[in-house]
C-alpha positions in Angstrom: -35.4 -41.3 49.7 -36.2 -37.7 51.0 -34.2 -34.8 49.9 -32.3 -37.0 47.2 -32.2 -36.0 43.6 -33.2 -38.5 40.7 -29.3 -39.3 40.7 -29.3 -39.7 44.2 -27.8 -37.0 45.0 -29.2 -34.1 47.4 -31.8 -32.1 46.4 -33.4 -29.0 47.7 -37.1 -27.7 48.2 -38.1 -26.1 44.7 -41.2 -24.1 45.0 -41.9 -22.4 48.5 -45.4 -21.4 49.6 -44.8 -17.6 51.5 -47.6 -17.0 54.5 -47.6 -13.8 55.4 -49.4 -13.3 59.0 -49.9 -10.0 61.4 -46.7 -11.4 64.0 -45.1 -14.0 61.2 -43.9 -15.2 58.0 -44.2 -18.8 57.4 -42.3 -20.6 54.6 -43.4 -24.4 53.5 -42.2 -27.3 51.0 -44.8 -27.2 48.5 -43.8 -30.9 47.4 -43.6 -31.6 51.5 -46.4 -28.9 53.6 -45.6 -30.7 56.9 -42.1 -29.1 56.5 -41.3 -25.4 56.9 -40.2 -22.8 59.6 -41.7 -19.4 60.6 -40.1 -16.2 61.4 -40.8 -13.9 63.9 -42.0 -10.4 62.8 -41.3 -9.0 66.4 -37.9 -9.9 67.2 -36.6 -12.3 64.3 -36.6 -15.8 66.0 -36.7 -18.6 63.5 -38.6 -21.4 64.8 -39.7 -25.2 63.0 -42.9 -25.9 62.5 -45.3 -28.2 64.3 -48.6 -29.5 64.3 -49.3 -26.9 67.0 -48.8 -24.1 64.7 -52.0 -23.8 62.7 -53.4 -20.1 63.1 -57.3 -19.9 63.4 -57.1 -16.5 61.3 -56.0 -16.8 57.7 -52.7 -15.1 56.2 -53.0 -11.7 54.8 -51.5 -13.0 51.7 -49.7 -16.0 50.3 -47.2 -15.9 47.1 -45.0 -18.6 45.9 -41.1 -18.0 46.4 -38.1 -20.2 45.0 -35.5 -20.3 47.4 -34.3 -18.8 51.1 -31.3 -16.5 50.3 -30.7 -16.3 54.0 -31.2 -13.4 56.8 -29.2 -10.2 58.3 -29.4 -8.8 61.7 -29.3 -4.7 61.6 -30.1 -2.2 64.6 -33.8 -3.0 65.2 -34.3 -5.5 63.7 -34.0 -9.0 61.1 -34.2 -8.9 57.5 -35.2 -12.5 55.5 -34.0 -12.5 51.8 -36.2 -14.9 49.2 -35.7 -15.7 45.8 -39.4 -14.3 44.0 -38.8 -14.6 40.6 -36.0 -17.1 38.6 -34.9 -18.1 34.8 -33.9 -21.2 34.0 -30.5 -20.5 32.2 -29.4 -24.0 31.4 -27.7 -26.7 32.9 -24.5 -28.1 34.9 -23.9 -31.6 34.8 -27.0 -32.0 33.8 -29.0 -30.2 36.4 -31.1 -27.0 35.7 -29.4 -23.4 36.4 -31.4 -21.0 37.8 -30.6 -17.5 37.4 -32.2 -15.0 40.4 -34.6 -12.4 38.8 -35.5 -10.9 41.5 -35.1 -10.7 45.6 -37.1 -9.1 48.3 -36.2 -8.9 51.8 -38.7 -9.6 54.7 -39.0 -7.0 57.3 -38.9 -8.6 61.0 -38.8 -5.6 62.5 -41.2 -4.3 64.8 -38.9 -3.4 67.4 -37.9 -0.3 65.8 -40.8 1.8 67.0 -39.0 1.5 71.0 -35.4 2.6 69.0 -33.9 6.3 69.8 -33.7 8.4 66.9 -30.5 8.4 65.6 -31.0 4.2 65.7 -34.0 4.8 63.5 -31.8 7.2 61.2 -29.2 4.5 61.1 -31.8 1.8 60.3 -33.5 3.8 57.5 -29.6 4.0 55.6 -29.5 0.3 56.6 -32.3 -0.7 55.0 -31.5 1.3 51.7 -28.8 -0.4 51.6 -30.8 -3.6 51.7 -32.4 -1.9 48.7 -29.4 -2.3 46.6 -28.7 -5.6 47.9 -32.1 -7.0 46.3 -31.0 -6.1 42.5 -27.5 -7.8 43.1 -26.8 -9.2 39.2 -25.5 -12.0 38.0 -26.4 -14.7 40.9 -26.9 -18.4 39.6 -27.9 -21.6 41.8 -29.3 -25.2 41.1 -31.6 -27.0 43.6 -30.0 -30.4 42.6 -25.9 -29.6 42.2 -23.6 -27.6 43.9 -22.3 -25.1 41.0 -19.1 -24.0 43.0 -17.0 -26.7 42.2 -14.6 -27.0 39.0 -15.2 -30.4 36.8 -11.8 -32.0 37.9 -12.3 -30.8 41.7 -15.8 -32.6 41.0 -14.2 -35.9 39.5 -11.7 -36.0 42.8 -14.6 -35.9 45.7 -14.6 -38.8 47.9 -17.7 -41.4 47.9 -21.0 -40.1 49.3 -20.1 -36.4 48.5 -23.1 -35.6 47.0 -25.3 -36.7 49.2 -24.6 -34.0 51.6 -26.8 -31.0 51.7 -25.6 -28.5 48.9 -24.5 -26.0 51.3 -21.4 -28.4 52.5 -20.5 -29.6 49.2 -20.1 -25.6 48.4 -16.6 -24.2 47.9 -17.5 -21.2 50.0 -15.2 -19.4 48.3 -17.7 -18.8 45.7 -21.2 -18.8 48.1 -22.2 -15.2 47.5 -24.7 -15.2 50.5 -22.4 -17.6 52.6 -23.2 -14.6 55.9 -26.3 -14.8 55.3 -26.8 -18.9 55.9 -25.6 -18.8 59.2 -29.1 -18.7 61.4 -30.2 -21.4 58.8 -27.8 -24.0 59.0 -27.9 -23.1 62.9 -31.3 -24.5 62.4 -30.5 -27.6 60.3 -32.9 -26.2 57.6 -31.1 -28.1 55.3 -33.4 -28.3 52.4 -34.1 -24.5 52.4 -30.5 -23.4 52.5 -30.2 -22.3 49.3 -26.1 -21.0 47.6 -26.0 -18.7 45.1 -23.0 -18.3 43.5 -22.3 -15.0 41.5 -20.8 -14.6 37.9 -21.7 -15.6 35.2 -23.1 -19.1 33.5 -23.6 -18.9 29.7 -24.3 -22.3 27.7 -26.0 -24.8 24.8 -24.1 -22.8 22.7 -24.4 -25.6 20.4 -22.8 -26.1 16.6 -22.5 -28.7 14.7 -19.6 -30.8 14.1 -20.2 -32.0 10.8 -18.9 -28.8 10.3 -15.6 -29.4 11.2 -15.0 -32.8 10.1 -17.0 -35.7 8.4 -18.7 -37.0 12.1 -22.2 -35.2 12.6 -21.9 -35.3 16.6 -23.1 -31.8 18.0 -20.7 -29.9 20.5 -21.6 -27.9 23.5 -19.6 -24.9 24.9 -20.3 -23.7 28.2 -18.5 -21.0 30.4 -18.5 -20.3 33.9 -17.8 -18.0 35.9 -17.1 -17.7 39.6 -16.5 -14.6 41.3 -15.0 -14.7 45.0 -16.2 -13.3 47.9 -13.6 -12.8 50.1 -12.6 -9.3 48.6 -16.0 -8.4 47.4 -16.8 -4.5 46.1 -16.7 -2.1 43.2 -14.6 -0.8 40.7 -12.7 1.7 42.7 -12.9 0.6 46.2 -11.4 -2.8 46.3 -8.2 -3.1 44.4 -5.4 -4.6 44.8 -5.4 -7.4 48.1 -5.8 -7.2 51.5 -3.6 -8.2 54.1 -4.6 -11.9 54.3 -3.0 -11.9 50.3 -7.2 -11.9 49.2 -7.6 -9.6 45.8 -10.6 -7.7 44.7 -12.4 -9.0 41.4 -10.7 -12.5 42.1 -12.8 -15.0 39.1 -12.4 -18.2 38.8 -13.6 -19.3 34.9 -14.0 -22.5 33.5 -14.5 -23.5 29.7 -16.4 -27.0 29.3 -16.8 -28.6 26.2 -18.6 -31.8 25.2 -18.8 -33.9 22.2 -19.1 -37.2 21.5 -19.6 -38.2 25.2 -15.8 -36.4 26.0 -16.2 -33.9 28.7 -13.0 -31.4 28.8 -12.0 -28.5 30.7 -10.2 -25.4 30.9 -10.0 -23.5 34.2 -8.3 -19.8 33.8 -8.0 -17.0 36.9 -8.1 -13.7 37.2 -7.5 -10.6 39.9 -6.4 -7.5 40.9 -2.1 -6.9 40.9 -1.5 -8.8 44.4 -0.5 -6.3 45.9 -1.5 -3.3 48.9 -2.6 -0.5 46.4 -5.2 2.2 46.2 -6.6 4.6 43.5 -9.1 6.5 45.7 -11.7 8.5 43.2 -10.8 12.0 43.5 -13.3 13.5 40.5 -10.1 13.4 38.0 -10.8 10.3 35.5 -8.0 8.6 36.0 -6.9 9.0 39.9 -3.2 8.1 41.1 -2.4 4.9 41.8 -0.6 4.2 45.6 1.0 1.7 46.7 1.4 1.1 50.2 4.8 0.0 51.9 6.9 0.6 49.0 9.5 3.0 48.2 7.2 4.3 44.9 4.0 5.4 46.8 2.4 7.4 43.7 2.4 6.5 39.7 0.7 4.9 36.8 0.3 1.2 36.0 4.2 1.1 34.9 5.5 1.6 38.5 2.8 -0.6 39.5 3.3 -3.9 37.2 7.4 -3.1 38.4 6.2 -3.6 41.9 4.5 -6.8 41.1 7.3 -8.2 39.2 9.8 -7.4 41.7 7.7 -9.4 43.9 7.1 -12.3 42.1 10.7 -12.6 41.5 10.3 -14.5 45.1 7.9 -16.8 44.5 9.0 -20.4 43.4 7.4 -22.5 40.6 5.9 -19.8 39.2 6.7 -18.0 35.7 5.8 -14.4 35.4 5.3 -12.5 32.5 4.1 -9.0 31.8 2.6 -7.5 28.4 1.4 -4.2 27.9 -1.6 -4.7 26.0 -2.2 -1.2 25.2 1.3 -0.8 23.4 1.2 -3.9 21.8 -2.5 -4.3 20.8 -3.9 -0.8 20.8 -7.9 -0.7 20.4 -7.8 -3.2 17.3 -5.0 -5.4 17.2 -6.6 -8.6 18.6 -3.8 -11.2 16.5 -1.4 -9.3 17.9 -1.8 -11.1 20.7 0.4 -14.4 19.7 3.4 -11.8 21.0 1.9 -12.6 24.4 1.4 -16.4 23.4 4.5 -17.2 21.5 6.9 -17.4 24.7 4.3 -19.1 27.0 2.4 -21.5 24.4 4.8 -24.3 25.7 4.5 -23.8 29.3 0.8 -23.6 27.9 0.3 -26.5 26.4 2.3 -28.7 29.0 -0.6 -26.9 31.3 -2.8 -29.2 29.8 -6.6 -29.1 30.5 -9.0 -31.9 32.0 -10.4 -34.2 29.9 -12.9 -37.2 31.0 -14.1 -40.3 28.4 -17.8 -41.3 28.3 -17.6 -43.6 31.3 -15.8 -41.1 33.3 -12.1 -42.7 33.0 -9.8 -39.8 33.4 -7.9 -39.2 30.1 -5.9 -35.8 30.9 -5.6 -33.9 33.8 -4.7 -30.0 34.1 -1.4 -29.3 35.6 -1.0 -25.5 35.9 -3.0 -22.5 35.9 -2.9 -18.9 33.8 -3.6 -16.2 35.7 -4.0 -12.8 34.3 -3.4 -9.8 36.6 -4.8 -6.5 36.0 -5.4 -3.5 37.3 -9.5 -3.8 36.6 -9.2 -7.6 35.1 -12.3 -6.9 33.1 -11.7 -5.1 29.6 -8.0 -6.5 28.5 -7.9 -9.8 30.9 -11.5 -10.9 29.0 -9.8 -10.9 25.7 -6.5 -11.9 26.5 -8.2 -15.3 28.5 -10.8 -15.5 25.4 -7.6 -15.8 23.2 -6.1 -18.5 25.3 -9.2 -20.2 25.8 -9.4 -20.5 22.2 -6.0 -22.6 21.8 -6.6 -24.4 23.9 -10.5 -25.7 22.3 -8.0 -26.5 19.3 -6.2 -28.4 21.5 -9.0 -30.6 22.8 -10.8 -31.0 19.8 -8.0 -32.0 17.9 -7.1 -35.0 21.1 -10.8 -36.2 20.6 -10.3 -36.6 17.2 -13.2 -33.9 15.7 -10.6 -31.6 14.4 -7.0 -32.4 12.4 -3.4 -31.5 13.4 -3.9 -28.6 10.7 -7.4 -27.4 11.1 -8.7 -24.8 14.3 -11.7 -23.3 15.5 -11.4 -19.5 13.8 -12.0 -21.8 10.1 -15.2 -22.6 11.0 -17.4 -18.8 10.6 -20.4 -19.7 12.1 -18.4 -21.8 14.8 -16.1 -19.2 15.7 -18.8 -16.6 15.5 -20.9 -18.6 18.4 -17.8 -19.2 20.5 -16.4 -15.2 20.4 -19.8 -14.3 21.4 -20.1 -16.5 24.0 -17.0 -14.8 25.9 -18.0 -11.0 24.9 -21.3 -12.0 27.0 -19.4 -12.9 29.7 -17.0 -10.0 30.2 -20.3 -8.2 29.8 -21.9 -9.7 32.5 -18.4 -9.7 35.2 -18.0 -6.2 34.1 -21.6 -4.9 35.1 -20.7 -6.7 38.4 -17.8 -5.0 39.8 -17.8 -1.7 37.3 -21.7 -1.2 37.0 -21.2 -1.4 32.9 -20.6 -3.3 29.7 -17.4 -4.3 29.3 -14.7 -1.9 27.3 -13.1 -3.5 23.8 -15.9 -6.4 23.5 -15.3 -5.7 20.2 -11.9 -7.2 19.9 -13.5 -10.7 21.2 -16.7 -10.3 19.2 -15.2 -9.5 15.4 -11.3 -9.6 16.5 -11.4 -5.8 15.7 -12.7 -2.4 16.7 -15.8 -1.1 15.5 -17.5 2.0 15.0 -20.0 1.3 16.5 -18.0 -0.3 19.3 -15.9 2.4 19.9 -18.9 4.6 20.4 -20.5 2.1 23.2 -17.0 2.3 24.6 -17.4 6.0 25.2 -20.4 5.8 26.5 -19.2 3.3 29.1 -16.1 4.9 30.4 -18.5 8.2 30.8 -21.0 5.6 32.8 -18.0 4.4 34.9 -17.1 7.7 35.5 -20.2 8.6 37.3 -20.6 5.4 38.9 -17.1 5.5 40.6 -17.4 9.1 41.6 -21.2 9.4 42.9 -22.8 6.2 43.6 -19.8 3.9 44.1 -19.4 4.3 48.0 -23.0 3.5 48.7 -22.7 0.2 46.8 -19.7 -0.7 48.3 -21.5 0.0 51.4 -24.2 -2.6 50.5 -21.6 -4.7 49.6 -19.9 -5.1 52.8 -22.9 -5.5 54.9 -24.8 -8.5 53.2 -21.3 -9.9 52.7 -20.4 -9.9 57.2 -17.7 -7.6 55.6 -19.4 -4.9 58.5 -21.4 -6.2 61.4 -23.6 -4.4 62.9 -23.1 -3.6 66.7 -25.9 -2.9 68.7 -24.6 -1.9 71.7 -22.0 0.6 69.6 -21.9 3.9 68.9 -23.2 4.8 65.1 -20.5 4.2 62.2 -21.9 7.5 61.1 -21.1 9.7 63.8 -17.9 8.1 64.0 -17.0 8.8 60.1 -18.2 12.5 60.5 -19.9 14.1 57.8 -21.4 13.2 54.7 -19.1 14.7 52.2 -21.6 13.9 49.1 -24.0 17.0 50.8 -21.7 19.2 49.8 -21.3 18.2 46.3 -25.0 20.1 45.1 -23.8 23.5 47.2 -20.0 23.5 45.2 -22.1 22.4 41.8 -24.4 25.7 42.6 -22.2 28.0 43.1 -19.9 26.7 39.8 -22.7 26.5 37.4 -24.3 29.8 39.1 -20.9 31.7 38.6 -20.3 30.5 35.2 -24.0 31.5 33.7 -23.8 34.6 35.5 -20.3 35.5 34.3 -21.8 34.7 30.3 -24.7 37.0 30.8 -22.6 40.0 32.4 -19.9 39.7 29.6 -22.1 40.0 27.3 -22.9 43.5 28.9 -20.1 43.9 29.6 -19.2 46.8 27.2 -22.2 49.3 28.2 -20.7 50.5 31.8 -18.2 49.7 34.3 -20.2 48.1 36.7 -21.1 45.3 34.5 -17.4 44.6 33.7 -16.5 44.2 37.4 -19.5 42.2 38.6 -18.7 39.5 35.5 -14.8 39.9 36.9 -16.0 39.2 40.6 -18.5 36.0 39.1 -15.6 35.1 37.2 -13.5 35.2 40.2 -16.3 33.5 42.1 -16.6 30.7 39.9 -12.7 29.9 39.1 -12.3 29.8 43.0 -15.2 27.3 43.9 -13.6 25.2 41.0 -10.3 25.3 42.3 -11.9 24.2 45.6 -13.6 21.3 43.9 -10.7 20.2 42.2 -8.3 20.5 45.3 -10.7 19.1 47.5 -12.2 15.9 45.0 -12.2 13.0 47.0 -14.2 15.3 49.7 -16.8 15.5 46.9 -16.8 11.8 45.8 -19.4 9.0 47.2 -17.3 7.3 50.0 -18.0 3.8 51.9 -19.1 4.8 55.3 -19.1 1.5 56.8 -15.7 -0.6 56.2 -11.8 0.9 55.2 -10.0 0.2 52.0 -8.3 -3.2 53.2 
């Protein structure tokens, strides 16, 4: 049947053919020609084809794309996003994983020769913007299976579920360009509509396990992660929730492991402290903390995680505890750890996971969920949740019978080795999505301790994070919020940027000038300084110069710091 999958499930168009024309784009099935729409170059109008549509003149040029990300309405014009290059990564149930390699974005947009200058001016940041948006990392999809859903949500869906088109079988939750789809599914383009979910998908991490006991069945670990989109942004500008209780760097991740034709499961969560907070960039490395409505407006993580137990104090059903992972585990203390697991292992274990048999009888079902808050949830929550995800692989493998009641996972070298690596990737990959860099103390998960080496790349992060909050954070965010409907753009309004004022980056190069001016000049007059009088009070006044602009700087930080210009902190 059309549009079904080998499993009869639904399946989308695979390999697209890309007509570029004069006054359209036309995309076509490949395995189906007949089928395909075209886009307006003019105005944006998406319109089916028909057998009408056959152009005496031939396309400039014709390239094969892989998938229809979706399109964006700005100022002058509309903006199509395809897939151009992929990787298969591995599968999911079975089905290839597809990880994007590379986007572009079609420009529909003629109409901006008849727009008024500052339109243009607008469209030009807009489009830059767009820029970013086409070297988004870490975004997965499968033309055969929705990747959004957990293995026991999966397990639970009614007859006939798959069979709908991928986009409705989507927790959109987790659809990264789910603002983007709109003008497709308005068009019932089902087969082109095309989810990508971003995280991270790492698997066929493969071991034997005759190594473990006497059976010679092989194992396969796979991890997945999946970020939410409702609080979408970087490092510094989404923390902490909004007012609808949605958190920034909200992750759902799920541990799958099968062997011997068991499938289990282990879903974990992370986020930002629920809570309204802020830690605006300010040029300092570590900014305050604020939280807003509450007595303690400024502090440190303490007054913070005080806050958020206070809080939770409230909430029913639900057992909080807090661990200060720098005090108890420092930068090598991995084992130390079991402090954190000791007064939750039973609550952990009752938890459970989900576990299926080889005909897809359900054997265990997981009744509770860990989540890990943080104030980043990348460097500490990544090997706190690789910890727990490790008891509980003991757990399952020792229910299927491949382990005994007194053997575990970390006896194995070579076992262990594959599985701590697996999880270091992965806090790699989240981090460089909502910080811009590797992940800090992926040491601890790779070797259960620090390294030299480790600690240098550590160093060399922080400095990167550093920049990348301060001077290129608000512009990403920026990006961010448009492809994500966060920001709409209003075409009949007046421009967001003459209603946020100046840019307060132009006057970071000026301060930086005058500093680094001052400074040199004060070094060379000092050295002079001796021979007359003159010398002596110039290097004073550069002195003077130079201590004042950095005072300015440093009273005036956030003034000098990459903003968002488009959307507020909440």
């Amino acid at each position: 049947m059309e549009g079904e999958s080998s499993s009869g499930g639904f399946k989308l168009y695979e390999q697209l053919e890309l007509q570029e024309f004069r006054d359209k784009f036309v995309i076509k099935s490949k395995e189906s020609p007949d089928d395909g729409f075209f886009i307006d170059r003019r105005d944006g109008s998406i319109e089916l084809l028909s057998d009408g549509d056959e152009c005496s003149a031939g396309p400039l040029k014709t390239s094969t794309i892989f998938g229809v990300v979706g399109t964006i309405r700005l100022l002058a014009g509309t903006y199509m996003l395809v897939v151009t290059s992929r990787k298969e990564v591995g599968s999911f149930h079975g089905f290839p994983v597809y990880r994007v390699m590379s986007m572009r974005f079609l420009h529909c947009n003629e109409g901006l020769k008849l727009s008024t200058f500052q339109e243009k001016k607008d469209e030009a940041y807009f489009m830059s913007l767009l820029k970013l948006v086409e070297s988004t990392p870490g975004l997965y999809y499968s033309y055969e299976t929705d990747i959004t859903l957990n293995l026991q949500r999966r397990f639970k869906l009614a007859d006939g579920w798959m069979k709908k088109p991928i986009w409705k079988q989507a927790d959109p939750r987790f659809v990264w360009n789910k603002n983007l789809l709109e003008e497709l599914i308005e068009h019932k383009l089902d087969r082109f509509i095309l989810p990508l979910l971003q995280g991270n998908i790492l698997n066929n991490l493969s071991f034997q396990v005759a190594q473990l006991t006497l059976k010679s069945s092989p194992a396969t670990i796979s991890l997945i992660s999946r970020r939410c989109t409702r609080r979408l942004g970087t490092r510094m500008w989404r923390r902490g929730a909004n007012l609808e209780g949605d958190v920034a760097n909200f992750i759902e991740t799920e541990q799958i492991l099968d062997v011997e034709g068991f499938r289990s499961s282990l879903l974990q969560v992370r986020g930002s402290i629920p809570l309204i907070w802020e830690q605006i960039v300010d040029l300092s490395y570590k900014p305050q903390l604020r939280l807003i409505e509450h007595e303690q407006t400024h502090g440190g993580e303490g007054q913070l995680s005080a806050a958020y137990a206070a809080e939770m104090q409230k909430l029913p059903n639900v057992r909080y505890v807090s661990f200060d992972f720098h005090h108890v585990c420092g930068n090598s203390n991995f084992e130390n750890l079991k402090l954190l697991y000791e007064p939750i292992s039973e609550d952990f274990e009752k938890q459970g996971y989900f576990l299926i048999d080889a005909e897809g009888n359900i054997l265990e079902e997981q009744k509770g969920i860990v989540r890990s808050n943080c104030i980043d949830c990348l460097d500490r929550t990544n090997v706190t949740q690789s910890f727990l995800a490790q008891k509980s692989l003991n757990y399952q493998l020792r229910q299927i019978g491949v382990l005994t009641s007194s053997e575990c996972i970390s006896m194995f070298d070579e076992d262990f080795r594959k599985f701590r690596t697996l999880w270091a990737e992965q806090g790699d990959d989240i981090s460089l999505e909502y910080a811009g860099t590797h992940a800090l103390k992926g040491d601890l998960v790779r070797y259960g301790r620090q390294t030299l080496a480790g600690t240098i790349k550590d160093g060399m992060s922080a400095l990167s994070r550093y920049y990348l909050n301060n001077f290129h954070d608000g512009i990403r965010q920026d990006a961010i919020d448009l492809v994500s409907g966060h920001y709409t753009v209003n075409r009949s309004g007046l421009s967001p940027f003459q209603l946020n004022g100046f840019d307060s980056l132009s006057y970071l190069p000026i301060a930086s000038a005058l500093l680094v001016g001052g400074l040199t000049v004060t070094t060379l007059t000092l050295n002079q300084a001796g021979r007359n009088t003159q010398r002596f009070v110039a290097s004073v006044l550069c002195a003077g110069v130079a201590a004042g602009v950095m005072a300015m700087i440093s009273a005036n930080g956030r003034q000098f710091c990459s903003r968002p210009r488009l959307c507020g902190l909440l």
